[in-house]
N, C-alpha and C positions, 0 to 999 in steps of 0.2 A: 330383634334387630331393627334398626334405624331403614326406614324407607328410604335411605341415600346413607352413603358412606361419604365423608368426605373425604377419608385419606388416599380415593381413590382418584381425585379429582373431578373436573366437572368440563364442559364448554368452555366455558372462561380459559383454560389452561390451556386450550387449542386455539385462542383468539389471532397469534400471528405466526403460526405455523405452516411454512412452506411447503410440508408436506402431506396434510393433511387437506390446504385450501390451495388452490390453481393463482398463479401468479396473475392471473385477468381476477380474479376475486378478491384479491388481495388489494391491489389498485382501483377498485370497483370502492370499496371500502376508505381508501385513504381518500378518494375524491369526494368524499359525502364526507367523510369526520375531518379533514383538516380546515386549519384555522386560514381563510383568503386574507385576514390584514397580513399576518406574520408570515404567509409567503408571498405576497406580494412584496412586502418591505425586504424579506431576506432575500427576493430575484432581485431586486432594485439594486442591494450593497451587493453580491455577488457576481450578478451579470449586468444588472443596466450601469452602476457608477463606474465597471472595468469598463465596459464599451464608453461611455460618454468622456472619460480620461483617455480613452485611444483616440478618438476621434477628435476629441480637440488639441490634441497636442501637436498637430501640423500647425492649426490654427494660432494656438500661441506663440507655438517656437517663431512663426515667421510672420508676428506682429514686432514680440520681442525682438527680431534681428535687425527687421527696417527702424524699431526705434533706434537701437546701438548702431548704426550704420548712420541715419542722420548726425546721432552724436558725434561721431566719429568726423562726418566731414566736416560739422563744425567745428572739432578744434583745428583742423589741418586747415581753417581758413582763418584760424586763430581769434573765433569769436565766442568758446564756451572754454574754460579753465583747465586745465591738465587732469583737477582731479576727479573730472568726468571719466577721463580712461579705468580710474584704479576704482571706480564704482562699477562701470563696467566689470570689470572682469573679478570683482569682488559678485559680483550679478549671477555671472557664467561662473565660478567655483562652489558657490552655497548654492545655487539655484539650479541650474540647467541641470545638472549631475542629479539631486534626488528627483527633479522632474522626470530625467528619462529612466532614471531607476522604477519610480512609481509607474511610466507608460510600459514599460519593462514588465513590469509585476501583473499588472494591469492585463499584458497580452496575453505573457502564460497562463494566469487565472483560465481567461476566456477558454485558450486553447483547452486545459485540460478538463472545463466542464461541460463544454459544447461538444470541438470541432473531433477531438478523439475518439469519445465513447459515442461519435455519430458514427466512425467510421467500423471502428469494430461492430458496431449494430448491423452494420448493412455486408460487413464481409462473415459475420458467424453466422447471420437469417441465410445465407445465401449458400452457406456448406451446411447448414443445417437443413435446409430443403432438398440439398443432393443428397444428402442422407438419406433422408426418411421416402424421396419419389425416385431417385433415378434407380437404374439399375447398378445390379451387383458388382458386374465389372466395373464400372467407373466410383463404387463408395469405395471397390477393394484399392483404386488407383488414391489412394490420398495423398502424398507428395503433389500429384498432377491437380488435384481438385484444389487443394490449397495454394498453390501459387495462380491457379483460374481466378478464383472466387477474390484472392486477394487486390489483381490486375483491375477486375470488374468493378469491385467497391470502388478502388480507387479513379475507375474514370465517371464512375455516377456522381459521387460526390464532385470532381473536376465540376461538371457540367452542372451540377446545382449549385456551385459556389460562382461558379463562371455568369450563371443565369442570375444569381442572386449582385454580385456587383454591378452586372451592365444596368440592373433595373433601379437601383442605388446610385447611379455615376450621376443623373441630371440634376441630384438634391444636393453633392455632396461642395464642398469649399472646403480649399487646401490653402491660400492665402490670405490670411487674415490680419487686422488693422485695431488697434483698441477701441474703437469706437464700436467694432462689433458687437462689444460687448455691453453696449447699453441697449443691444435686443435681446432679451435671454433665449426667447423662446425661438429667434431666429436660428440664435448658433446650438442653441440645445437641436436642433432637426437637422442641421449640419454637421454636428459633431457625430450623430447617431449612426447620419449616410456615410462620415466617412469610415465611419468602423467598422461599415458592414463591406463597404469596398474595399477594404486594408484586407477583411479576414477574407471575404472574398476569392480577392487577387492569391492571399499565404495557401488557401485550401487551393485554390485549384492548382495551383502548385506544386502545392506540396503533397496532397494526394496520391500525386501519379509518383512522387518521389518514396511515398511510403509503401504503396502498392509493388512498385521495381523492387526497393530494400523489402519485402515481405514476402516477395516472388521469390527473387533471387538465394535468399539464408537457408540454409540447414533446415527442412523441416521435421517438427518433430516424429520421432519414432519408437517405438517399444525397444529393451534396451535385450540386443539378441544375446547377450553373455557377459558375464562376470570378469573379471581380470584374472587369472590364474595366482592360484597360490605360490609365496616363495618366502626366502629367509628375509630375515629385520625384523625391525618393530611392525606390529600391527594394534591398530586403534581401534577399539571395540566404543564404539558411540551411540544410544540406545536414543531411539527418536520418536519421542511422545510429540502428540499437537493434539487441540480441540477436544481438553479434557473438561469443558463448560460447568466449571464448578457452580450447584443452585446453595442460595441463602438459606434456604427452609428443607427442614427435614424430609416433607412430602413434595417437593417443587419440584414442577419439572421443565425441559428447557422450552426454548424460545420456540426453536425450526422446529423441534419433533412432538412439540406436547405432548398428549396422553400415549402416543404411539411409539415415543421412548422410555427411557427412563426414568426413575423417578429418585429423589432424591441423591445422593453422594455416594450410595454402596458399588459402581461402577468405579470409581476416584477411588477409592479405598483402597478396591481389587486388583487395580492398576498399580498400585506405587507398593503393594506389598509383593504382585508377582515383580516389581522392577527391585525389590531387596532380596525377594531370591534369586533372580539371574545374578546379582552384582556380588551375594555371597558365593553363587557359584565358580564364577572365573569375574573377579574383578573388573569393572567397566571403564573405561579413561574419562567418559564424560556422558552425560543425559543431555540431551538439546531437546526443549519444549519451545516449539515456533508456533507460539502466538493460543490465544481462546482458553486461556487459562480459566476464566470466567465466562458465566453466560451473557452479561450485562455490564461487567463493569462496577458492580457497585460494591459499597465497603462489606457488607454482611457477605458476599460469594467471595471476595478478597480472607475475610477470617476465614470460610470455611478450607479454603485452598493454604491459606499458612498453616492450620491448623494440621491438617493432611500431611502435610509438607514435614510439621515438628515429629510427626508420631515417626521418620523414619532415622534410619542413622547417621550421626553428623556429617561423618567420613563419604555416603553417597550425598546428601545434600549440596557438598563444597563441589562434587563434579558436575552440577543442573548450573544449564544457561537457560534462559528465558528471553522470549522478546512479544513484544505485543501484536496480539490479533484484532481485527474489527469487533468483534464482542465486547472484549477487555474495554474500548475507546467509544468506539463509536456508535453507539446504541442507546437513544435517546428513552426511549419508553419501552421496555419488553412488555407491554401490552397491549399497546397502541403502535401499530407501525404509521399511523397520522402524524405521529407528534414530531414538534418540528422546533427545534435550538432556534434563536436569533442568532447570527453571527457572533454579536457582541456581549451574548449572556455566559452566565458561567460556567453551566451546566459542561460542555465538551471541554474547556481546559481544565475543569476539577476533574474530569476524570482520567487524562492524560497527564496532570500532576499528581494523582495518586497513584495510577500507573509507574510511574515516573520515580518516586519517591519511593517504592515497594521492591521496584529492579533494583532501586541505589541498593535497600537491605539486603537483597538476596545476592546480588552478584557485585556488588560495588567495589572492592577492593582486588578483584579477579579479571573487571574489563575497563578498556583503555576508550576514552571517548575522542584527545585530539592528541596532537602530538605537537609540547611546548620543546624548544629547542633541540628535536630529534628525539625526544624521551617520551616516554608515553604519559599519559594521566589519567590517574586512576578516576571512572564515575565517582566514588565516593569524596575527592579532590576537588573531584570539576564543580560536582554540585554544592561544596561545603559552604561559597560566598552567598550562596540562593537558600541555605536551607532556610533560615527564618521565613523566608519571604512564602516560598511554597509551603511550611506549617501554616504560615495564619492564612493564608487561601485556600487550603484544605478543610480549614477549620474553621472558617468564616466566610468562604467566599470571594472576599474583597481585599484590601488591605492598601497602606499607603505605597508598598512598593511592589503592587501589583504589575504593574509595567516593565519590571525585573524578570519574569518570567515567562515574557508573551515568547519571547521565542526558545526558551529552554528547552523542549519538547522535538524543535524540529534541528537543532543544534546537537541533543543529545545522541543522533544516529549517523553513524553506524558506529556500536559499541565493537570494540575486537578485541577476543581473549586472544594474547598474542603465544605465539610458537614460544615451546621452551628453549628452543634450536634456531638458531637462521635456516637450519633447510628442513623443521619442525613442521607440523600441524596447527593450523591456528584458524579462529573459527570467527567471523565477520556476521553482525545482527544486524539486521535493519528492520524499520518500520516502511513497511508498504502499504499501511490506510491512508487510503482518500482520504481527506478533508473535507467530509460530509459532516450537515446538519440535520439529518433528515434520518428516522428508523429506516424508511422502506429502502433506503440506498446506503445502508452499514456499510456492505459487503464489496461497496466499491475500493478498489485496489489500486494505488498510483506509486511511482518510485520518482520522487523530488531529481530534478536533474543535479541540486545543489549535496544532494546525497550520493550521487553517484558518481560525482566526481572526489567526493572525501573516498569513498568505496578504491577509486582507483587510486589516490595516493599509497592508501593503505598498500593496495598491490605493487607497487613499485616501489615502494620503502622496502618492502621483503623482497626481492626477487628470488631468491630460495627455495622461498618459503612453500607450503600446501595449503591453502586455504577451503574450510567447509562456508559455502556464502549461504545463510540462514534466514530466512524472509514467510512471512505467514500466507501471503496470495502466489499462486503458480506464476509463471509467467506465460505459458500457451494454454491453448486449450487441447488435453488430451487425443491422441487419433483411437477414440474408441466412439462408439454409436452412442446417442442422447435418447431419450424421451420424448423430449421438450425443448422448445428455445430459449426457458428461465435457466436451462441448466449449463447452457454454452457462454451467456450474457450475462454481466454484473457482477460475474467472481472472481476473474484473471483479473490480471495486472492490465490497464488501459493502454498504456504503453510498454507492454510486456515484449512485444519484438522489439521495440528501438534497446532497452535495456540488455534483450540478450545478445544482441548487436554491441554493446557495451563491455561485456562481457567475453566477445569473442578470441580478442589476443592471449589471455589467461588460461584460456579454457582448459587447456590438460592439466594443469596443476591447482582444478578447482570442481566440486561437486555441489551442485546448488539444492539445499532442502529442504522443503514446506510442508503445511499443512493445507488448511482449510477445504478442502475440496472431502473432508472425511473416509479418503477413499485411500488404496496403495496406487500406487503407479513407479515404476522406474526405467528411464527411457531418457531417449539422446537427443541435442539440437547439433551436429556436426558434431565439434570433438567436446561437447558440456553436457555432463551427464547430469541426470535431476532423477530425485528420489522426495516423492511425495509420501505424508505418513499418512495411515488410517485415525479414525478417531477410537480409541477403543472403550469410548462413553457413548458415543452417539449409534458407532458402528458395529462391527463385529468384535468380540473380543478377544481382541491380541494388536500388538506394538510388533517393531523390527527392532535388530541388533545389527549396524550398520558395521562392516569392517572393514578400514582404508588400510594402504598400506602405501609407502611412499618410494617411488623407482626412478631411476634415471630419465625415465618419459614423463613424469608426472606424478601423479595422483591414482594409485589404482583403488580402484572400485570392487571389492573380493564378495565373494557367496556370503548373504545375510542369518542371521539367523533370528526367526520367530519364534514370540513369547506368549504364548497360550493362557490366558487369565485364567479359564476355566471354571472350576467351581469354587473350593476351599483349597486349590494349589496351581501354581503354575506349572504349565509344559514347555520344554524347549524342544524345538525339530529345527531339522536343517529342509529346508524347501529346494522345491524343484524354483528355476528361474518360472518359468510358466508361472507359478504360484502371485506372481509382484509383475507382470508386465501387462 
C-alpha cells in the first residue's frame, strides 16, 4: 500500500471549507492572500466612482442650470439666437435623463453593498447575542426579540449615519459653477462629502423606516399545520436544491471538503430515487432552485447533464431549474481570495453559460416577457443573442459583446405559466448578489427591477396559484445558531422589504428555496415558505410538495418524504414536526 491514498483526498480539498475552518480563519486567510491592486481598483469602480457620481451630480446639475438660465435670459433680451433654446433642450432630453439614470444606478449600487448588509449585520449580531446570553424566556419570546432587535439596529445605524453627515456637512458644496472644474482635486473632496451627506441624511432615515416596516410585518414562524385534504386536483412538486454537482470523479465540494461527500454517487442516488417516486404515482413537476453546481464550471455542468440524460425523457420535461450562488458566483473554489475585476470576464462567462444551459433545459417550457399580452418563450427571447453569447462562451470576447451585458439580469423571472387562468404556475428568479469576490458567493439580493416584472406576472393572472422559486431564503429561520456566520451572508439583504412585496399575493402563493441545506416550513402572515434540504450535502432524502388549489388560495397539504437510502428509495408520510 501507498503511504497516502489519493483518492481519499488531502488538506488541499478542505482549503475553503466552511465547515471544517471558523469564518474568523477564513477571512484571516483572504487578508494575507488577496491581491491590494485588484481590490483596490474593483472598491474604486464599485464603491468610490458610485459615490463620487452621487456626489457630483448636485454639483453639475446646478452649474449646468445657471448656464441654461443665463442662455435663457439672453434670448428674452434678444441678444443670443432662438436656436439656443432647441440646443438647450436637445441638452435636457440626451443628457439630463441618462445623468440622473446613471446618479440613479450609482445610489442603489451604494445602497445594496454598503448601507443594507450593514444593517442586517447589526440587527442578526444582536438576536444572535439574545440567543446564545439571555435567558430562556425571552429566546422562547421571538416575535418580541425580533421586532426589539429590529427597532434597535435601526436607531444605531440612524445615529451613525446621522454622526457620519454632520461631520461631512462643513467639506461638502452643493452649488456648483464650471469653472469648478478646473480644480479636480477640489470637487473630487466635494463630490466625496457630499455622498456621504446624501447617504447620510437616506440612512438616518431610512433606517428608522426599515426598522418600523421590520417591527411591524408578520414574523417568521414554524408552520403549525398543513391544509386539510379535499377533492380537485392536487399537484405533486418534488423539490430538489443544492445538489453541487463535482467535475472529477474523486472531488469533493467546496463548504464540506473531506467531511462530505465525495465525488457524484450522492447525485446519482438522488435522481434515481426521484424516477422511482415518479414511476410510483406520477409527479406534475421537479423544481431544482439553484446549486446545481459546486462552482459553476463547464466540467460540473457535463457531469450534471450527464446525470440528468441517464433518466426518463417524460420526468426530465417536468424539472425547472434556476440558478444558485455556486452555479454564478464563485470565483475560485480553492481560493476564497480570489477576486473578478468588475470588468473581466470571468462572472458573465459564467452567467452566460448558466444562462445558455437553462435556455436547453427549459427554454420552450418558460416565458421570460410578455410581447403584446403573449408570453415568450426563453428559447425566442434568446434566439437574436444566440451567436453572440456562443462566441463569448467560447472565446471570451467577441464584437457584440456589449449585446449581452444585460441578458442575464433581463432574463429573470422565467414563469412556466398556469395551463388554466386559475392554474398553477411556477415564477424563477435569480437572487445572487452581484459579487466579485469567492469569500461573499453566498450573498443574496432581489433586483427591485425584478420584482417589479415578479409583480406584473401577478396581476396579468389574477386567478392564477403561483409557486414563487428563488435559491436564497428570505428571513432568517426562528430556530437557535451556532455561530454569527450562520445568521449573516445567506438571506436575502433585502429579504424583508421583498416579503413586503410579496404581501397582497400571499394566499395564492408559496415561496420555495434552497440553499440554507436544511428543511424548514413556516409562515410570514399569510405566505407560507418551504425551504428544501440538500440531499448531497445533507441528510439523505428530498420532499414531495403537494398543493392543491381552494377558494382561499393556495393550499399547502401533508408532504411526502423520499428516503435515498442505500440501493432503493423509501417513501413515508411524516409527522409535521418532522419539516418545521
Amino acid at each position: 500500500m501507498p503511504l497516502i491514498d489519493p483518492r481519499q483526498g488531502d488538506i488541499e480539498d478542505d482549503a475553503s471549507s466552511t465547515k471544517l475552518w471558523s469564518l474568523a480563519s477564513l477571512a484571516g486567510w483572504v487578508l494575507v492572500e488577496i491581491s491590494l491592486p485588484k481590490l483596490a481598483l474593483s472598491w474604486m469602480m464599485l464603491i468610490g466612482l458610485p459615490c463620487l457620481l452621487l456626489g457630483a451630480a448636485p454639483i453639475v446639475a446646478t452649474a449646468w442650470f445657471s448656464s441654461v438660465s443665463t442662455s435663457v435670459t439672453d434670448i428674452v433680451g434678444g441678444v443670443a439666437p432662438l436656436m439656443v433654446v432647441g440646443a438647450s433642450l436637445a441638452v435636457v432630453w440626451f443628457g439630463v435623463r441618462p445623468a440622473f439614470r446613471l446618479a440613479e444606478r450609482s445610489f442603489w449600487s451604494l445602497n445594496a453593498l454598503a448601507v443594507q448588509p450593514s444593517f442586517v449585520l447589526c440587527r442578526e449580531a444582536m438576536r444572535h447575542f439574545i440567543g446564545q446570553r439571555m435567558s430562556r424566556r425571552l429566546r422562547r419570546d421571538g416575535a418580541r426579540v425580533a421586532q426589539g432587535t429590529a427597532i434597535a439596529a435601526a436607531v444605531l445605524m440612524s445615529i451613525a449615519a446621522g454622526v457620519a453627515a454632520w461631520l461631512a456637512w462643513p467639506a461638502s458644496s452643493w452649488i456648483g459653477a464650471w469653472i469648478d472644474f478646473a480644480s479636480p482635486l477640489s470637487l473630487l473632496g466635494a463630490s466625496l462629502a457630499n455622498s456621504v451627506v446624501l447617504f447620510g441624511v437616506y440612512v438616518a432615515v431610512g433606517s428608522l423606516a426599515w426598522g418600523a416596516a421590520d417591527a411591524a410585518m408578520a414574523q417568521p414562524s414554524n408552520l403549525d399545520a398543513y391544509d386539510e385534504e379535499g377533492d380537485g386536483k392536487v399537484w405533486r412538486v418534488a423539490h430538489l436544491s443544492d445538489l453541487h454537482a463535482v467535475g472529477e470523479r474523486f472531488g469533493f465540494r467546496i463548504e464540506s471538503g473531506r467531511s462530505g461527500p465525495q465525488g457524484n454517487g450522492r447525485l446519482t442516488r438522488t435522481f434515481e430515487a426521484l424516477a422511482r417516486a415518479h414511476a410510483a404515482e406520477p409527479l406534475d413537476l421537479v423544481l431544482v432552485t439553484g446549486d446545481m453546481t459546486d462552482a459553476g464550471r463547464s466540467a460540473e455542468w457535463a457531469e450534471f447533464l450527464e446525470a440528468l440524460e441517464r433518466l426518463d425523457p417524460d420526468l426530465r420535461e417536468r424539472m425547472l431549474f434556476l440558478p444558485g450562488n455556486h452555479d454564478v458566483n464563485v470565483v475560485d473554489r480553492s481560493n476564497p481570495a480570489r477576486l473578478d475585476l468588475p470588468f473581466s470576464p470571468g462572472k458573465r462567462l459564467r452567467e452566460m453559460r448558466a444562462l445558455a444551459l437553462l435556455a436547453g433545459l427549459q427554454g420552450d417550457r418558460v416565458s421570460v416577457g410578455r410581447r403584446k399580452r403573449r408570453p415568450l418563450t426563453l428559447t425566442d427571447w434568446l434566439a437574436p443573442h444566440a451567436e453572440a453569447v456562443e462566441t463569448f462562451v467560447r472565446t471570451g470576447r467577441g464584437k457584440r459583446a456589449y449585446d449581452i451585458r444585460t441578458l442575464w439580469d433581463e432574463a429573470f423571472p422565467m414563469a412556466f405559466e398556469p395551463q388554466t387562468p386559475d392554474g398553477l404556475g411556477v415564477i424563477l428568479l435569480n437572487s445572487n448578489a452581484d459579487t466579485h469576490f469567492s469569500f461573499t458567493n453566498a450573498l443574496g439580493l432581489m433586483p427591485a427591477e425584478q420584482e417589479r416584472r415578479l409583480t406584473a406576472i401577478l396581476k396579468a393572472s389574477p386567478k392564477a396559484c403561483w409557486l414563487v422559486a428563488l435559491h436564497h431564503h428570505l428571513v432568517e429561520y426562528p430556530r437557535a445558531t451556532r455561530s454569527l456566520s450562520e445568521r449573516i451572508g445567506t438571506a436575502l439583504i433585502n429579504g424583508s422589504w421583498f416579503l413586503r412585496q410579496l404581501k397582497p399575493a400571499a394566499k395564492r402563493l408559496v415561496v420555495m428555496h434552497g440553499h440554507r441545506h436544511i428543511d424548514w416550513t413556516g409562515r410570514c402572515g399569510d405566505l407560507r415558505i418551504v425551504s428544501a434540504p440538500s440531499p448531497v450535502m445533507g441528510e439523505p432524502y428530498f420532499w414531495i410538495q403537494r398543493f392543491a388549489i381552494r377558494d382561499q388560495g393556495l393550499a399547502l397539504l401533508e408532504p411526502q418524504r423520499v428516503e435515498l437510502g442505500g440501493s432503493e428509495a423509501k417513501m413515508a408520510e411524516p409527522a409535521l414536526a418532522e419539516t418545521v
